[in-house]
C-alpha positions as CSV (number, residue, x, y, z in Angstrom):
1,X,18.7,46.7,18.5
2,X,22.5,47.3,17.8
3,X,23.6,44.5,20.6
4,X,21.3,41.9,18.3
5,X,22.5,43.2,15.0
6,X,26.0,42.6,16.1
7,X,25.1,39.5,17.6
8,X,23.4,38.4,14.2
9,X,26.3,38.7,12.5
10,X,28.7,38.0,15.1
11,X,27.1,34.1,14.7
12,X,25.9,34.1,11.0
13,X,29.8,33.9,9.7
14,X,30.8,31.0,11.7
15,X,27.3,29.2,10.6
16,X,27.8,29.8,6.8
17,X,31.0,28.4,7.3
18,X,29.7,24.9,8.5
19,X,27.3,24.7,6.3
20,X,29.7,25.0,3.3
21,X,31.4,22.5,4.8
22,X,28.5,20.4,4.8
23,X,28.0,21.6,1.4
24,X,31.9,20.6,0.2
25,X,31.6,17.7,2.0
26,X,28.6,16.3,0.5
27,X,29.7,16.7,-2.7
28,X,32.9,14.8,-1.9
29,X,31.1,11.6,-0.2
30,X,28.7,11.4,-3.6
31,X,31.5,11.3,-5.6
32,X,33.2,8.3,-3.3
33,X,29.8,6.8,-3.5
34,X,28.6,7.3,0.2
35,X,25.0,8.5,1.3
36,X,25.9,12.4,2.8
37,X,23.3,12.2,4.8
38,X,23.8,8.7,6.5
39,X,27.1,9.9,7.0
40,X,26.3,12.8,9.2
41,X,23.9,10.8,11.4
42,X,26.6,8.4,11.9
43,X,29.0,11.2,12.8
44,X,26.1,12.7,15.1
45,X,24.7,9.4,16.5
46,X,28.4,7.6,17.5
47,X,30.1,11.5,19.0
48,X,26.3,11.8,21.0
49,X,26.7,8.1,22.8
50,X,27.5,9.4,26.6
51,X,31.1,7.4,27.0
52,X,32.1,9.5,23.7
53,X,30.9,12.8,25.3
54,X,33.0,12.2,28.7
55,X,36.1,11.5,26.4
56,X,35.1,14.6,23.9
57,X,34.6,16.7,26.8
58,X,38.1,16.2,28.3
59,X,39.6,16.7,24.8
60,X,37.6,19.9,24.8
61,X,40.1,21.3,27.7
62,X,43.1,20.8,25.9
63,X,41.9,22.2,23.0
64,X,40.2,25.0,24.6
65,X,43.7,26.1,26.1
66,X,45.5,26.0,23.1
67,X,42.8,28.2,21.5
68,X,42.6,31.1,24.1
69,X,46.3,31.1,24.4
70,X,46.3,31.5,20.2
71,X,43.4,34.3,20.9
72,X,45.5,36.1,23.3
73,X,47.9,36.3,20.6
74,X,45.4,37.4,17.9
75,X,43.9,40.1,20.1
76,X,47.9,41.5,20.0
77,X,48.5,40.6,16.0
78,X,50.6,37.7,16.9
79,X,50.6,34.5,15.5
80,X,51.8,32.0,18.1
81,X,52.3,29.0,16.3
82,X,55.1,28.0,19.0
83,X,51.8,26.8,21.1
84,X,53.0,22.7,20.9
85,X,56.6,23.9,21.9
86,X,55.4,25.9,24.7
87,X,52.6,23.1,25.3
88,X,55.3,19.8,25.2
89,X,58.3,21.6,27.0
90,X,56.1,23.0,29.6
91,X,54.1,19.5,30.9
92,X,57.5,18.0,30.0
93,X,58.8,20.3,33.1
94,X,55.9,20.0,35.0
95,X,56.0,16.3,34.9
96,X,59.8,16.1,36.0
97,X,59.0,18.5,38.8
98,X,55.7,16.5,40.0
99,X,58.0,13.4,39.7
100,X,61.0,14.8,42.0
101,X,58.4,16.1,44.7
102,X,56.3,14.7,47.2
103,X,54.7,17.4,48.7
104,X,50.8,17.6,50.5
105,X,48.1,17.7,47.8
106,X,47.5,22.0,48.2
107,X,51.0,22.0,47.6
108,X,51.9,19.4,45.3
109,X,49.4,20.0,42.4
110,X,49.8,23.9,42.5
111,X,53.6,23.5,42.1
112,X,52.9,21.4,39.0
113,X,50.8,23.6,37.5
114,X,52.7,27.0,38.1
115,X,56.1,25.3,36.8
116,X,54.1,24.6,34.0
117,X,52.4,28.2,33.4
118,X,55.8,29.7,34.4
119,X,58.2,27.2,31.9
120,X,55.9,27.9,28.9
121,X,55.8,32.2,29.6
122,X,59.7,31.6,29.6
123,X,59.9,30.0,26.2
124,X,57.2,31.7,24.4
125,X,58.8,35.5,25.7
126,X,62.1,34.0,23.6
127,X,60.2,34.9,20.3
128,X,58.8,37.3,22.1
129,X,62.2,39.7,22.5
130,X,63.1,38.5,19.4
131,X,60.2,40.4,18.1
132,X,60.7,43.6,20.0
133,X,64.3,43.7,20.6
134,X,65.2,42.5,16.4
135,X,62.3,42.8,14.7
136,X,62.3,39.0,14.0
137,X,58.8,37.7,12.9
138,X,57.3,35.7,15.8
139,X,55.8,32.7,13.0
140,X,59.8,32.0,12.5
141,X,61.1,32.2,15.9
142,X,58.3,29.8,17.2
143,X,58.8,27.2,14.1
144,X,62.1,27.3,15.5
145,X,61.6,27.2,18.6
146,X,59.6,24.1,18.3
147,X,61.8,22.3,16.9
148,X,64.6,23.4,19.9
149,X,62.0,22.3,22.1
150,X,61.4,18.5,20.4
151,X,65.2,18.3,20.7
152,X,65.9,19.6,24.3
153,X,62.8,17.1,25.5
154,X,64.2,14.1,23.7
155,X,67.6,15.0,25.1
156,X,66.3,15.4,28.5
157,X,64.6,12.0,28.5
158,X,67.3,9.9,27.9
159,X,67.6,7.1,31.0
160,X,70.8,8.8,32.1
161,X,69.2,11.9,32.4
162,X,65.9,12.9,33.5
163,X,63.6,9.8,31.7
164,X,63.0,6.3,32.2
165,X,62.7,3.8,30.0
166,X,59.2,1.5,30.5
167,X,59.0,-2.1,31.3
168,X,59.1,-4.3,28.1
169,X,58.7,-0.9,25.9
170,X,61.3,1.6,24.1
171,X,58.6,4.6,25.2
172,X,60.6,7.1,27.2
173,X,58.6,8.7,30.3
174,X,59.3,11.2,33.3
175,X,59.5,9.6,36.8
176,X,55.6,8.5,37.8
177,X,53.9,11.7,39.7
178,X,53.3,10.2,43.5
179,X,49.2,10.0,44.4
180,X,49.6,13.4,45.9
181,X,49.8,15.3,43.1
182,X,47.1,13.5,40.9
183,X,43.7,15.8,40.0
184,X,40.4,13.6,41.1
185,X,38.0,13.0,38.0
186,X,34.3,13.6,38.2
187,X,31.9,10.2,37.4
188,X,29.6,11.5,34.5
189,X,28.0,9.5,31.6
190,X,29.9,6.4,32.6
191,X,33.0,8.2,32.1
192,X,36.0,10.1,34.2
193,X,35.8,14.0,33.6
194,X,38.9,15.7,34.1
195,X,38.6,18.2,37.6
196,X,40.9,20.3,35.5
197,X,38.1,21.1,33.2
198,X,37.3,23.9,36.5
199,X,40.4,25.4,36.0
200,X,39.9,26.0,31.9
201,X,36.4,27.6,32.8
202,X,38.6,29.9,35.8
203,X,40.9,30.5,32.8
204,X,38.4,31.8,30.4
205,X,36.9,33.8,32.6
206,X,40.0,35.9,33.8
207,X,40.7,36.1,30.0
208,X,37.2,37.5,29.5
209,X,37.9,40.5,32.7
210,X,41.2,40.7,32.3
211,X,40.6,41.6,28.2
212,X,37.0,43.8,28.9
213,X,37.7,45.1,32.4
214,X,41.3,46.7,33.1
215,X,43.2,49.0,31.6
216,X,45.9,46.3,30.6
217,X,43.0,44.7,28.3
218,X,42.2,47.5,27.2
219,X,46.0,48.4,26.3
220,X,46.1,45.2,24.4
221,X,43.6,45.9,22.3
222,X,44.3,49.5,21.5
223,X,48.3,48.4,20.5
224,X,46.5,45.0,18.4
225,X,44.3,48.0,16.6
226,X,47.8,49.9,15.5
227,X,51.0,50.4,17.0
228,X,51.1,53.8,15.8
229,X,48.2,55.2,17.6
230,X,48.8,53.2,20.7
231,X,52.5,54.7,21.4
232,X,50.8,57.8,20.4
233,X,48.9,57.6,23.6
234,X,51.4,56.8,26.0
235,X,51.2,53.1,26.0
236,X,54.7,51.1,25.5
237,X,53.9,49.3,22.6
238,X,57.1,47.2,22.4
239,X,56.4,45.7,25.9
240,X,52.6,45.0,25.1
241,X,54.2,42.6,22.8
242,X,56.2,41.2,24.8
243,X,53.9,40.7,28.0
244,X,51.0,39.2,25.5
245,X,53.5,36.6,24.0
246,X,54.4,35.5,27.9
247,X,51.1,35.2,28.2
248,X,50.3,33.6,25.6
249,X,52.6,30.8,26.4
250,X,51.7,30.9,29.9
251,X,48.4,29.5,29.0
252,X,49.7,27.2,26.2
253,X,51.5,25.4,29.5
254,X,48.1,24.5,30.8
255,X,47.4,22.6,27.8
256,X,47.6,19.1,28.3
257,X,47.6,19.5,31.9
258,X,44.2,17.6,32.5
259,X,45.8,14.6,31.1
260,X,49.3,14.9,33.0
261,X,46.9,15.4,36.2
262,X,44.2,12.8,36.2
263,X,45.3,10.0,33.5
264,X,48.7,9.2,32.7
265,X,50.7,11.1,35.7
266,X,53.7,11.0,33.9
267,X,55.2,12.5,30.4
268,X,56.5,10.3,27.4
269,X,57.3,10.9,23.9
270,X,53.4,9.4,23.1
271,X,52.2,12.5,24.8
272,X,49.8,13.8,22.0
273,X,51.2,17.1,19.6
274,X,50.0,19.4,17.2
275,X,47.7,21.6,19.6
276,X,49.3,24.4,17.8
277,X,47.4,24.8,14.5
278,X,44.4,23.6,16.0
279,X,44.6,26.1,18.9
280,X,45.4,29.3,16.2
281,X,42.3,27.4,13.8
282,X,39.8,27.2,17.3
283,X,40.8,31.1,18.0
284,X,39.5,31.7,14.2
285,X,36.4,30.1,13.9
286,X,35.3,31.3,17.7
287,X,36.3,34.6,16.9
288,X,38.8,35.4,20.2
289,X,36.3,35.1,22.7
290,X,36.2,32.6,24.9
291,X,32.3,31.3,24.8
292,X,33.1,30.9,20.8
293,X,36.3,29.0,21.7
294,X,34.5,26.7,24.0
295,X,31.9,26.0,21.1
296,X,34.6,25.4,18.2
297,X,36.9,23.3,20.9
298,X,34.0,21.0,21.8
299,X,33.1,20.9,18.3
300,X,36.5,19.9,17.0
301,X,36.5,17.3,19.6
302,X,33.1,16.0,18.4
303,X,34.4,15.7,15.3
304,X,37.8,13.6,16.1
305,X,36.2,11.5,18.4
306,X,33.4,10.5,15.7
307,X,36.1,9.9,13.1
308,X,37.2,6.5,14.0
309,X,33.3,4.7,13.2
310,X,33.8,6.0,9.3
311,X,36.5,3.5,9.1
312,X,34.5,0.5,10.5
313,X,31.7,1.3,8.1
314,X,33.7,1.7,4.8
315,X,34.3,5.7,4.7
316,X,37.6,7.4,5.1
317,X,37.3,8.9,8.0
318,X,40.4,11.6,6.3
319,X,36.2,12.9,5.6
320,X,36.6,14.7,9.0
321,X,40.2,16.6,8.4
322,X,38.6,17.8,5.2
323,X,35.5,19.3,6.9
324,X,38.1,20.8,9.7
325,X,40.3,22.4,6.5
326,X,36.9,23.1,4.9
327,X,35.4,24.9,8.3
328,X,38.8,27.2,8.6
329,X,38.9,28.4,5.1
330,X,35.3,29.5,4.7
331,X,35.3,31.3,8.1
332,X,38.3,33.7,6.9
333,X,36.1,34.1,3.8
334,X,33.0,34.5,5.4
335,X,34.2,36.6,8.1
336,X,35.7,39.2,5.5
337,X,32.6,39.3,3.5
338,X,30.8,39.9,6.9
339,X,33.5,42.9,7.7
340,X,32.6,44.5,4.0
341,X,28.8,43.8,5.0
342,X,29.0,45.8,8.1
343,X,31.7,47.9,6.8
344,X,29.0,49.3,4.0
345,X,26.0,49.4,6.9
346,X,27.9,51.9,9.1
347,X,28.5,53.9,6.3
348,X,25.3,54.1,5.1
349,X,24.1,55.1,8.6
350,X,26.4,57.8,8.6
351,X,25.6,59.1,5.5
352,X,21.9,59.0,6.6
353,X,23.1,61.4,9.5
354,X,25.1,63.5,7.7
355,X,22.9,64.4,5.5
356,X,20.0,66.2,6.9
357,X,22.7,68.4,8.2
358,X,23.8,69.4,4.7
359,X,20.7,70.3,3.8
360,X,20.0,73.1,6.9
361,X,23.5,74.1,5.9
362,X,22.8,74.7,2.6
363,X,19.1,76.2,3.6
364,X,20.9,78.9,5.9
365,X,22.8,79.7,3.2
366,X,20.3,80.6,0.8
């Protein structure tokens, strides 16, 4: 009966807040002179058509990646907004390394991957001993650090360097990745899944253990509760933080991976950004766990791939960012009225234990 209680309320936030995005939105398609309703099926019947599902579904892993590597950060009380650094400088590295190599298959597309999980742990435990070592808030570090991390990949491109410049085009883009270290893609719906889409499941999962099930999960959680109490109980506080930031970025170099691997084999500057925000907003609304992330990454995906037919029938399809902006801000509110709610029902069961107690108490005295 607890377990569904929790449960109930666990979902109920995350539902209100769609709905008042529904709700907002509505309001703001009557005033632009659009049917709400029509609207939504539109949204619902163009994002359901199967070649729309493959293309949502591979979005889904990217975004699903940047959202556990935000949770990660959450579950510490860390706000890593360097995610598109880490992201961008990491495939950037990855790239150049599966460019330069020609290894076998088990060989090649391991060593692209771990130069990827390894580059972003190195730049995302920069803000990280910033934090411990100087007490420098990790949100300013990683805006700066993003912006290092745009420079250092636009220096590093140049022709003379480590880029190429395409046939015909001004786009710069790392050496073409040889056939060896290219991820097959799985024939669904009349599209090309991403294989890679395995190794964001493998990733949730070991986030799920590693968080529930060892004694470094459960360390995590106990310094994200307070800092105080944790180094009160013998664990180092100050390299919690620092090991959960690596982390952190670790996984925020798997983001964009799926792409690298099984589509364009090679990085450019049109490699797509901004998986930061998203990532930190996917975290939010699927509340750190990873089944809730999958859901809200999915459902984000839905949502951008459906925006495109609002322009080709007369409705800005800006509709969609406003129910994304919409869908963040009511979770925080709903999920602090839900807190207060609970809050108020655990202290009311206490007080409903307590108090035959004080009355035998106050029996034997008399």
């Amino acid at each position: 009966m607890k377990r569904a209680n929790k449960l109930f309320w666990a979902l109920i936030a995350p539902v209100a807040a769609i709905l008042f995005s529904l709700v907002f939105v509505s309001i703001i398609l009557l005033i632009k002179g659009a049917q709400p309703l029509s609207t939504f099926h539109l949204i619902l019947s163009y994002g359901s058509e199967p070649e729309n599902i493959v293309a949502e579904l591979n979005q889904t892993i990217a975004y699903y990646l940047a959202g556990v590597a935000a949770a990660i950060g959450f579950r510490m009380l860390l706000f890593n907004i360097g995610i598109d650094g880490q992201y961008r400088l990491a495939i950037f590295m990855a790239a150049v390394v599966g460019g330069a190599t020609n290894l076998p298959s088990f060989l090649e597309i391991p060593l692209i991957v771990l130069t990827g999980v390894v580059v972003g742990a190195l730049w995302a435990s920069i803000a990280g001993y910033l934090k411990v070592k100087r007490n420098i808030s990790e949100v300013i570090s990683n805006i700066m650090l993003n912006t290092i991390a745009s420079g250092l990949i636009i220096y590093m491109l140049q022709p003379s360097r480590l880029g190429l410049k395409g046939v015909n085009s001004d786009n710069l883009a790392t050496p073409m990745i040889p056939k060896s270290g290219w991820m097959p893609t799985i024939h669904v719906f009349g599209g090309e899944l991403y294989s890679f889409a395995f190794v964001a499941i493998g990733v949730g999962i070991l986030y799920w253990v590693v968080l529930n099930k060892s004694v470094f999960g459960f360390n995590l959680r106990a310094t994200g509760m307070s800092f105080r109490a944790a180094r009160a109980s013998g664990v180092n506080a100050p390299r919690m933080i620092f090991i959960t930031m690596a982390l952190s970025g670790g996984i925020a170099g798997l983001t964009g991976m799926g792409e690298l691997l099984s589509q364009t084999h090679t990085y450019s500057l049109a490699f797509p950004t901004g998986y930061a925000l998203t990532g930190l907003a996917l975290a939010l609304l699927g509340r750190n766990n990873p089944i809730g992330v999958a859901f809200a990454a999915f459902f984000w995906a839905f949502l951008e791939q459906a925006a495109p037919i609002l322009d080709l029938n007369g409705i800005p399809k800006e509709i969609v960012m406003m129910m994304q902006g919409s869908i963040i801000l009511s979770t925080v509110a709903s999920y602090e009225i839900v807190k207060r709610i609970t809050r108020r029902q655990q202290q009311r069961l206490v007080g409903a234990v307590d108090a035959p107690r004080v009355e035998t108490d106050q029996k034997g005295e008399k």
